[in-house]
C-alpha positions in Angstrom: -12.4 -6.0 -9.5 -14.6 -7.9 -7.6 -12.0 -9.3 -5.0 -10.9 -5.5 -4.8 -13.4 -4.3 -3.6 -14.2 -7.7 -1.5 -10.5 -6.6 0.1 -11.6 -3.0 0.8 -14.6 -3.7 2.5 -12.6 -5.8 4.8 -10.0 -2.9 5.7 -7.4 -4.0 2.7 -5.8 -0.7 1.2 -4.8 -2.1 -2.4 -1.9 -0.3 -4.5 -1.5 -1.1 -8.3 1.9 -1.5 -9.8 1.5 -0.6 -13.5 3.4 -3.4 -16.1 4.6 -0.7 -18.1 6.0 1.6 -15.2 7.4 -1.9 -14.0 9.0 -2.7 -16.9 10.4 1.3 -17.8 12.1 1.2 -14.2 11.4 -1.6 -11.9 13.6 0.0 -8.7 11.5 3.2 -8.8 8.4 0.9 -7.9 9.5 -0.8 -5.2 10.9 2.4 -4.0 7.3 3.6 -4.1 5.8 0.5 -2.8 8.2 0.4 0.0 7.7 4.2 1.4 4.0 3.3 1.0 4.2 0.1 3.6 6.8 2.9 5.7 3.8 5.4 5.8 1.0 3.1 6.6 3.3 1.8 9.3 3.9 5.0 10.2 -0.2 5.8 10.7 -0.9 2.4 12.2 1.6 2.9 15.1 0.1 6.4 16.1 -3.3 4.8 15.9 -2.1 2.3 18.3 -1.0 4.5 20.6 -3.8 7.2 20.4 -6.4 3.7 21.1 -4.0 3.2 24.3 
């Protein structure tokens, strides 16, 4: 807990993968990890370019 929130207050966005949701169906998580690193792409690049 403590070196979550050490990594928030730095700017670190932290997403939990659940054992048991890992275990049940292991594709469906990455799937969901991976459209949550597409979407904070996503929202980084239009930040960038807004800042230009």
């Amino acid at each position: 807990m403590y070196r979550q929130r050490f990594l928030e207050n730095r700017g670190w966005t932290i997403e939990r993968i659940w054992s048991r949701n890992w275990w049940r169906n292991a594709s469906m998580e990455i799937e969901r990890i991976d459209q949550k690193v597409k979407q904070l792409m996503k929202e980084e690049e239009v930040r960038e370019k807004v800042e230009i």
